[in-house]
KOLLUMVEX-582154 format. One record per atom (N, C-alpha, C, O): residue number from 1; atom name; x, y, z. Coordinates in steps of 0.2 Angstrom, whole numbers. Last residue first. Layout:
N
> NUM|CA|X|Y|Z
...
% end
This chain:
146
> 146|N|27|222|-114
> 146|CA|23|229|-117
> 146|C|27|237|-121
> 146|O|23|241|-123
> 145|N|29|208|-107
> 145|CA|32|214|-109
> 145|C|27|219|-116
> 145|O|25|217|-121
> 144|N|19|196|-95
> 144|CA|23|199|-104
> 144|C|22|209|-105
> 144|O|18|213|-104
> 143|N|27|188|-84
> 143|CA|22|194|-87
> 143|C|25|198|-93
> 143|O|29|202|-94
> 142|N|21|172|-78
> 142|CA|27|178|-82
> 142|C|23|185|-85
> 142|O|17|186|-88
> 141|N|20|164|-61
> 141|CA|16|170|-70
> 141|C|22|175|-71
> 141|O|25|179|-68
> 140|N|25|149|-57
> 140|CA|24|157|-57
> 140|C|21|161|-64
> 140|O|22|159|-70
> 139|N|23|134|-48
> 139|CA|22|139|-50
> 139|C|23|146|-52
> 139|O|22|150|-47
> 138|N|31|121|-44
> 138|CA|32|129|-45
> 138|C|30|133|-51
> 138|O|33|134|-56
> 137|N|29|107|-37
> 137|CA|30|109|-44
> 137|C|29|117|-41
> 137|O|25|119|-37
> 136|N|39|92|-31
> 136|CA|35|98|-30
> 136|C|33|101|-37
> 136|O|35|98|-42
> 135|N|43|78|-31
> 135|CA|38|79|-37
> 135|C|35|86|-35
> 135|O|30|87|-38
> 134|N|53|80|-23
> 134|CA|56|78|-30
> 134|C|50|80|-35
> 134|O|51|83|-40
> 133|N|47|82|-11
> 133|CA|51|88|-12
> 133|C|53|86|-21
> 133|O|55|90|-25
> 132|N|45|68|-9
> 132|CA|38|71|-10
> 132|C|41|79|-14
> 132|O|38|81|-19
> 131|N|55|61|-7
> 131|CA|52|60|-10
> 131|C|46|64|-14
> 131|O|43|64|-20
> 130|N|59|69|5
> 130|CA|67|70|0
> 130|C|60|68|-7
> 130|O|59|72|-12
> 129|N|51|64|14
> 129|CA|50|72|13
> 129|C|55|72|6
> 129|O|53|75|2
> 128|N|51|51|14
> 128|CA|47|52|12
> 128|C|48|61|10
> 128|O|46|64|5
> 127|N|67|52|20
> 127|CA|65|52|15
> 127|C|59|51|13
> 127|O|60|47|8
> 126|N|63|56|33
> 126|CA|67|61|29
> 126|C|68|56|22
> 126|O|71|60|18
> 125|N|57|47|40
> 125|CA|52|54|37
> 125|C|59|57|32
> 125|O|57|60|27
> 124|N|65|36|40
> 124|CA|58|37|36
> 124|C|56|42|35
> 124|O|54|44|29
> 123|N|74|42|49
> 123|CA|77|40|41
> 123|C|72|39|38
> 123|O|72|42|32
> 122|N|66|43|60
> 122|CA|68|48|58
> 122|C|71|49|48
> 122|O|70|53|43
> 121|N|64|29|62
> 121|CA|57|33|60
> 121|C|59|41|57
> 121|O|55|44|53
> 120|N|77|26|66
> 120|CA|74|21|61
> 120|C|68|27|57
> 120|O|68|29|51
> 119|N|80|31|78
> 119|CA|83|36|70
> 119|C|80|31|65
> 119|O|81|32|59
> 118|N|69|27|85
> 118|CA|70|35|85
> 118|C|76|35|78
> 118|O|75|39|74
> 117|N|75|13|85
> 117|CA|67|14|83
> 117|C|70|23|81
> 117|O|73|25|76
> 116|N|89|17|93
> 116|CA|88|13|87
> 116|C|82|14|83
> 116|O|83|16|77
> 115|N|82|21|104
> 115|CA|84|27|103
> 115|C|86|24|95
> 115|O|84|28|90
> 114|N|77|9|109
> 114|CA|73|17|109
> 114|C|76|23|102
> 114|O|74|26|98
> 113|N|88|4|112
> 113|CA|82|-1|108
> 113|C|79|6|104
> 113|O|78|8|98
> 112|N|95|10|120
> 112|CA|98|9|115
> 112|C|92|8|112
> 112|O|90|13|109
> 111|N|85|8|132
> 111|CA|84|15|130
> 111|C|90|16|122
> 111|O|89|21|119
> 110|N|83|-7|133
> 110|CA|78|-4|129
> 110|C|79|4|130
> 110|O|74|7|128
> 109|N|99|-8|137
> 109|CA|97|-9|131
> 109|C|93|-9|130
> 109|O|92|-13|125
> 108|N|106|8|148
> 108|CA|101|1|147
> 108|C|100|-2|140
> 108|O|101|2|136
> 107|N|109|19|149
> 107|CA|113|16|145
> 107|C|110|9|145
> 107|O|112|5|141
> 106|N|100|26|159
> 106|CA|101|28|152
> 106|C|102|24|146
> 106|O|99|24|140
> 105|N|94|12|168
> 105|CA|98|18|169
> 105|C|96|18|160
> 105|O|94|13|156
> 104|N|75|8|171
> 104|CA|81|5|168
> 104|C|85|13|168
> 104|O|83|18|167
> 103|N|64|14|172
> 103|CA|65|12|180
> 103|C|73|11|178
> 103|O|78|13|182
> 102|N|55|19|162
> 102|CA|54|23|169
> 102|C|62|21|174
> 102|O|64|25|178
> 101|N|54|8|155
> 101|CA|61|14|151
> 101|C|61|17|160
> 101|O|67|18|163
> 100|N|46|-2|159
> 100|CA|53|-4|162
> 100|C|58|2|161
> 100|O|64|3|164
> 99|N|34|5|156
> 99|CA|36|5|164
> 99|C|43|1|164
> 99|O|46|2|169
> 98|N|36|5|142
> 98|CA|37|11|144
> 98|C|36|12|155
> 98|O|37|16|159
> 97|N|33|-9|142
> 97|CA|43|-7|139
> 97|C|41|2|143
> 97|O|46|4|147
> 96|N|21|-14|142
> 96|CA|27|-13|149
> 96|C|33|-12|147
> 96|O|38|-15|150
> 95|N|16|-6|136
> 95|CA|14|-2|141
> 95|C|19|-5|146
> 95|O|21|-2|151
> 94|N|18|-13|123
> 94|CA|22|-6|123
> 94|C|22|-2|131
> 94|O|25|2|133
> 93|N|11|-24|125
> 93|CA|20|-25|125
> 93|C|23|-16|126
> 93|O|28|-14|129
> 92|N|-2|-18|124
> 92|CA|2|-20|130
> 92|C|9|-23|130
> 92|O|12|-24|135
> 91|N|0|-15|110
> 91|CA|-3|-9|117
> 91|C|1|-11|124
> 91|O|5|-8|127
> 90|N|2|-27|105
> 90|CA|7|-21|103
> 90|C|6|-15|109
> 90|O|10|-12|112
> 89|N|-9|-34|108
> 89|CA|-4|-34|112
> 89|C|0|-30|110
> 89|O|4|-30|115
> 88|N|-21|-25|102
> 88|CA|-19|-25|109
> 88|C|-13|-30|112
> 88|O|-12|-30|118
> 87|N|-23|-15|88
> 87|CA|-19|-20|89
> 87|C|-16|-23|97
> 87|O|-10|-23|99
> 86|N|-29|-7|79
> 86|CA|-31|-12|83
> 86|C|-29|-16|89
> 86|O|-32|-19|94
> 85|N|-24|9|79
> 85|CA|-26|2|78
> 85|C|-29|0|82
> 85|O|-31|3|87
> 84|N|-10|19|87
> 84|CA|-16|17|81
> 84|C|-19|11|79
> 84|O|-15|6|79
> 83|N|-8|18|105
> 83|CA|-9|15|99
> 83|C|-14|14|92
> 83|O|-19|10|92
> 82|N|-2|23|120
> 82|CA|-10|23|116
> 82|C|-6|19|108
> 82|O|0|19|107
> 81|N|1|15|135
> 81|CA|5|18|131
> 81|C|-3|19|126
> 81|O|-9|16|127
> 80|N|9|13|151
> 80|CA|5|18|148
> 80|C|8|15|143
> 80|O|13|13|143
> 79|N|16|8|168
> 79|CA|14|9|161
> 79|C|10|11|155
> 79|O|6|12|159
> 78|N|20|12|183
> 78|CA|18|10|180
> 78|C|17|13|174
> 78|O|16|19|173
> 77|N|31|3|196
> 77|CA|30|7|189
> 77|C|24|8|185
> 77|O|24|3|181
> 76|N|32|-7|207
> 76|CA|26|-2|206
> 76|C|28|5|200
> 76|O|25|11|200
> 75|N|38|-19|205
> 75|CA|42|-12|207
> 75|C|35|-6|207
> 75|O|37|0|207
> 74|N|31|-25|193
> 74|CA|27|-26|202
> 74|C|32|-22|206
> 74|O|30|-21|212
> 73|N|21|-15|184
> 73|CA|24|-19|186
> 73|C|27|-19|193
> 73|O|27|-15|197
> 72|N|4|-11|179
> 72|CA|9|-10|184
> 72|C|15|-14|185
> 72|O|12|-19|186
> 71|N|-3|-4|163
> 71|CA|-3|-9|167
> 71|C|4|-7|173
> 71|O|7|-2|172
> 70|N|-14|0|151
> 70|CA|-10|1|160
> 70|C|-11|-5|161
> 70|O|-15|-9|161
> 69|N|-17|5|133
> 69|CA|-16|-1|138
> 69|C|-11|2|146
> 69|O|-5|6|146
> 68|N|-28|7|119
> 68|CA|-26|10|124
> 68|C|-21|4|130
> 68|O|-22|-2|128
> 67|N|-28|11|103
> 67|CA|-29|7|106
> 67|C|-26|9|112
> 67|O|-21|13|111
> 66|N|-41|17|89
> 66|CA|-33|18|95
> 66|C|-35|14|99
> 66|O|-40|13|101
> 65|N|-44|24|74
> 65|CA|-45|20|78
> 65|C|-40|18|83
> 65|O|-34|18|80
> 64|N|-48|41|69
> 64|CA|-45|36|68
> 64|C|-46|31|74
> 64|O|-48|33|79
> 63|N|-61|51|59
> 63|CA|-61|48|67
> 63|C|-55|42|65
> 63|O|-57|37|61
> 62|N|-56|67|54
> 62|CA|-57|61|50
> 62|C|-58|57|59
> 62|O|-56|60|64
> 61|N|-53|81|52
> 61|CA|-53|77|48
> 61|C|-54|73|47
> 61|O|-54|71|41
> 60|N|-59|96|58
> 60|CA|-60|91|60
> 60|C|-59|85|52
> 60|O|-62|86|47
> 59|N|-48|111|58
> 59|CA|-54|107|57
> 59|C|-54|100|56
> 59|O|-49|98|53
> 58|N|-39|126|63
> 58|CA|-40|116|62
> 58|C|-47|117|60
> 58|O|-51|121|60
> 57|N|-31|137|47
> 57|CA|-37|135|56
> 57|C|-37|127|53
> 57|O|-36|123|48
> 56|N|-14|135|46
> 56|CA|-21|138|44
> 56|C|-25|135|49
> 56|O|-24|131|53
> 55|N|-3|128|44
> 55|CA|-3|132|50
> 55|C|-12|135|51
> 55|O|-14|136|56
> 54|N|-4|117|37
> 54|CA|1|115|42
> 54|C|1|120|49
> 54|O|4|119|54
> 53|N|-12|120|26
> 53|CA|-5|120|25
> 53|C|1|121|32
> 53|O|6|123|32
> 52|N|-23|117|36
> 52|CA|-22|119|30
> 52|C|-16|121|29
> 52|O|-14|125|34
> 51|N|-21|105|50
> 51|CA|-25|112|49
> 51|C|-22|112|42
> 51|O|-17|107|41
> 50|N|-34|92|56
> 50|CA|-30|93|53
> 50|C|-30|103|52
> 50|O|-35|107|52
> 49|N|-37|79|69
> 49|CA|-39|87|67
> 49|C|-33|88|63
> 49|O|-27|87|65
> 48|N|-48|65|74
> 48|CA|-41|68|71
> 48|C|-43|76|69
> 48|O|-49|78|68
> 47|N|-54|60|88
> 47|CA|-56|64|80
> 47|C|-47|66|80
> 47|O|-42|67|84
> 46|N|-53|40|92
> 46|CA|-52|47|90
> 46|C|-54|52|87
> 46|O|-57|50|82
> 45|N|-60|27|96
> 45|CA|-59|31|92
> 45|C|-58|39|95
> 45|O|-61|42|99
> 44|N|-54|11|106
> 44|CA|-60|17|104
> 44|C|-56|22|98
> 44|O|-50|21|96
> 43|N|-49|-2|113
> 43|CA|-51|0|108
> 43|C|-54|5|108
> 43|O|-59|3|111
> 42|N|-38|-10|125
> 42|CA|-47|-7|124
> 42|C|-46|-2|117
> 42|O|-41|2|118
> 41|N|-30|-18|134
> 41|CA|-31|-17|128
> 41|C|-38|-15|128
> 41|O|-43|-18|131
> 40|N|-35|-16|154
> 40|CA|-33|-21|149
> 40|C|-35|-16|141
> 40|O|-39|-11|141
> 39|N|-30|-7|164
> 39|CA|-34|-7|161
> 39|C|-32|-11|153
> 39|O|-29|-10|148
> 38|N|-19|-15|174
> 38|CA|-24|-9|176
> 38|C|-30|-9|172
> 38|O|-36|-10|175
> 37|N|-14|-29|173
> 37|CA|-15|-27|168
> 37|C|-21|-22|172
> 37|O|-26|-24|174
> 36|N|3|-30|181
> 36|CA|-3|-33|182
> 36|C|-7|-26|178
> 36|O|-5|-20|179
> 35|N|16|-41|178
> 35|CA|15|-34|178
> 35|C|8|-36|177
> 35|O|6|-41|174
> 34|N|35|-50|176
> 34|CA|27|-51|180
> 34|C|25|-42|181
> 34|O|29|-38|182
> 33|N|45|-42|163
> 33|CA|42|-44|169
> 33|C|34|-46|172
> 33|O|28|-45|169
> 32|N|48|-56|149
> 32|CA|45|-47|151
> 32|C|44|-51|159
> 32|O|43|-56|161
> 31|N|67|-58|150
> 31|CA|59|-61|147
> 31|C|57|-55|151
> 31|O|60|-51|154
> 30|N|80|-52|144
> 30|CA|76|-58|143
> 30|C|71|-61|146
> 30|O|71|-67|145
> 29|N|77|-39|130
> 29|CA|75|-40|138
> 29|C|76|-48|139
> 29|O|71|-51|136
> 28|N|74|-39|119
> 28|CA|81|-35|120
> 28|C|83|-36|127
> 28|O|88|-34|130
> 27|N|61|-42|114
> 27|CA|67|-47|116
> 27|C|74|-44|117
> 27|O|80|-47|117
> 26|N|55|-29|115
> 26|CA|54|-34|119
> 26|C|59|-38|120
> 26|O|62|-38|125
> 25|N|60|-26|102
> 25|CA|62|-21|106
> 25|C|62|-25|112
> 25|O|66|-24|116
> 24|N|53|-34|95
> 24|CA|59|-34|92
> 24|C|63|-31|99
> 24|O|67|-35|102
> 23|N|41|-29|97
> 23|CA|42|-38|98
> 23|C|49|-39|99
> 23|O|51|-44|103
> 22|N|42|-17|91
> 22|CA|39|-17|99
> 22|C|41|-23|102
> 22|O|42|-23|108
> 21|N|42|-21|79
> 21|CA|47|-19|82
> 21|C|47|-17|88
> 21|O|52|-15|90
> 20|N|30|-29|77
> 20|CA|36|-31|74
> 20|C|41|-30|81
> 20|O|44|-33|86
> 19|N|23|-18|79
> 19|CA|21|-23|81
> 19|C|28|-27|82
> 19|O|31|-29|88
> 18|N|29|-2|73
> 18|CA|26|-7|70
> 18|C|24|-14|80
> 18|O|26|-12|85
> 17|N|31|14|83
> 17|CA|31|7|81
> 17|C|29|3|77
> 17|O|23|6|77
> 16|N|21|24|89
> 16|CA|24|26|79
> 16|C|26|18|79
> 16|O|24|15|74
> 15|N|22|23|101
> 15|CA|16|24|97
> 15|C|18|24|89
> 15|O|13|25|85
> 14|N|37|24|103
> 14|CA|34|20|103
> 14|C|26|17|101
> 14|O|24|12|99
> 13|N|38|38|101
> 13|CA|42|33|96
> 13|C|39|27|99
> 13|O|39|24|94
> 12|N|29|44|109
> 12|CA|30|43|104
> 12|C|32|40|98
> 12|O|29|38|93
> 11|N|38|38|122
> 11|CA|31|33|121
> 11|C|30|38|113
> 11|O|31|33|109
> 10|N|50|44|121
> 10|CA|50|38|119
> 10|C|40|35|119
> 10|O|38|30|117
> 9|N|47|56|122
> 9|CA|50|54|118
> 9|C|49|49|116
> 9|O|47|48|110
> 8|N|40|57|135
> 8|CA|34|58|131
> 8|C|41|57|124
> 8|O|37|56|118
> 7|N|52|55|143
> 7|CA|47|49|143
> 7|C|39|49|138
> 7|O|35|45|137
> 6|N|58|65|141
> 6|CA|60|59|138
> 6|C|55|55|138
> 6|O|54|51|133
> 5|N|51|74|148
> 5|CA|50|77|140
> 5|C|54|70|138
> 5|O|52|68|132
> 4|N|51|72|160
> 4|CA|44|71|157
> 4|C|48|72|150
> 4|O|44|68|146
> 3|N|65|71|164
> 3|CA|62|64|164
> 3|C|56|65|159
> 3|O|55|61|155
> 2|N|74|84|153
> 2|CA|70|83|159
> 2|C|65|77|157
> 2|O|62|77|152
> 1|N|88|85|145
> 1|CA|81|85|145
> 1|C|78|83|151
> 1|O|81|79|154
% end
């Protein structure tokens, strides 16, 4: 895979994060680097767009709330990341793990951390989907004989 398609990999899974596990992910490091705050935690709103069974035309569903956060760390990497919520230190712990993933070899332990979180979220969707395929229901018309 090529650096860009990794690195929208992982900020992904790391917009999908809890707080928790961004914290968790944090300590895998022993302490965060000195990194200077581009544009601090800031809050705004999104439109979300949804389409009709996943393929059908979009339209507009709902405005959700995101938080944003840049920062530089002092290797001149710098940081990124967006976030559902509220939530500004989760913003900015995630914007300096996505300037440390840029700089750290493969086998690092925030790209293990990463890729832990990635089958974490994987194992959730696959059984929310095993879930939902339980209560499907199937519809058909029987056609009476003449």
């Amino acid at each position: 895979m090529s650096d860009t398609s990794n690195r929208q990999r992982w900020l992904a899974i790391l917009a999908r994060a809890s707080r928790g596990e961004i914290e968790a992910l944090a300590g895998k490091i022993d302490q965060l680097p000195s990194h200077e705050i581009l544009k601090a935690p800031e809050t705004g709103t999104v439109m979300v767009e949804g389409r009709a069974g996943g393929a059908g035309r979009r339209f507009n569903l709902g405005e959700a709330t995101v938080t944003r956060c840049v920062v530089r760390l002092d290797d001149g990497a710098m940081g990124f990341s967006y976030a559902l919520g509220r939530d500004g230190r989760k913003a900015r712990l995630a914007a300096v793990i996505d300037g440390l993933l840029q700089t750290e070899a493969e086998a690092g332990p925030l790209h293990g951390g990463v890729a832990e979180l990635a089958a974490q979220q994987q194992a959730a969707r696959e059984l929310a989907s095993r879930k939902s395929a339980a209560t499907k229901v199937d519809f058909f018309t029987m056609v009476r004989g003449e």
